[in-house]
N, C-alpha and C positions, 0 to 999 in steps of 0.2 A: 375446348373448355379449359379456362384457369383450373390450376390444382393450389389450394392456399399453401403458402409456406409453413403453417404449421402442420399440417398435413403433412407434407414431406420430411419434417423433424422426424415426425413419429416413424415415417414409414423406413426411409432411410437408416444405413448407419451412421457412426460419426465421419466416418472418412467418405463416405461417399455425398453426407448433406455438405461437409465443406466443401468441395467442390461446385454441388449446384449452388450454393449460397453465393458460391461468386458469381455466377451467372445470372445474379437478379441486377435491379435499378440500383441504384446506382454506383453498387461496387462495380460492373462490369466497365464502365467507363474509366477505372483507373489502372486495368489490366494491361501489360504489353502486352504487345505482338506475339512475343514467344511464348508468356503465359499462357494466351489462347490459343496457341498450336499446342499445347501439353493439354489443354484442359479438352480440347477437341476427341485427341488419342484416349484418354483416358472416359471421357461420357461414354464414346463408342463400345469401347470395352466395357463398360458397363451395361449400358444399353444392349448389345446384343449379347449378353451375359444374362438378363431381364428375359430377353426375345425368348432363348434358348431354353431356358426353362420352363416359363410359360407355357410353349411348345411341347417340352418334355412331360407337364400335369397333364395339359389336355388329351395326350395319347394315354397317360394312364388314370383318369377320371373315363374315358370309354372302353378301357379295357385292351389297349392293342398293345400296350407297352407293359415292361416289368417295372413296378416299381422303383425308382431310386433308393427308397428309407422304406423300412420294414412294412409302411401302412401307404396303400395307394394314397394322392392327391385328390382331394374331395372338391376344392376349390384351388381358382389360380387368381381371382383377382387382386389380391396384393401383390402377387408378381407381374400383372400387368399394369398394371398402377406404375410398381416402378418403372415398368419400362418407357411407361407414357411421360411419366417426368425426366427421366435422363433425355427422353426424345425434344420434350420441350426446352431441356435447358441447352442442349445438342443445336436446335436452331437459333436459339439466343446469342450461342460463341457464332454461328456462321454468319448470322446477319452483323453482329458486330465487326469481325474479322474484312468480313464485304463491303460494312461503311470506313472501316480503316484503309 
């Protein structure tokens, strides 16, 4: 499923919606080569920066982990969310980079 792009304003920071921002219609088309081998490194790291936390709520919403912050994680879908958007815009640079 599409995530709207305003969506991802909100949910994102500023530095990481500019990056997906480029990976929408029709800026992506005017990205080089090497721009998208940067933007590739950097979703990733974002993305499983998403993964790993998400990871880290869910062990401590059932109780097996310590907390990271003073109060366990009650919910993680905004950190899955993001990760589902870095994931989206992640195959966006690949599919581009593949018709390049």
């Amino acid at each position: 499923m599409s995530i709207p792009i305003s969506i991802e304003k909100r949910m994102l920071t500023a530095t990481e919606f500019e990056i997906v921002e480029q990976t929408h219609y029709p800026a992506i088309f005017d990205l080089s080569k090497d721009t998208l081998s940067d933007a590739v490194k950097l979703l990733r790291d974002y993305r499983d920066k998403a993964r790993d936390r998400a990871r880290q709520q869910r062990c401590e919403m059932r109780g097996k982990s310590e907390p990271r912050a003073s109060v366990a994680a009650r919910n993680n879908t905004g950190t899955e969310r993001k990760g589902e958007i870095f994931a989206s815009a992640l195959k966006r640079v690949n599919r581009e980079l593949s018709r390049i």
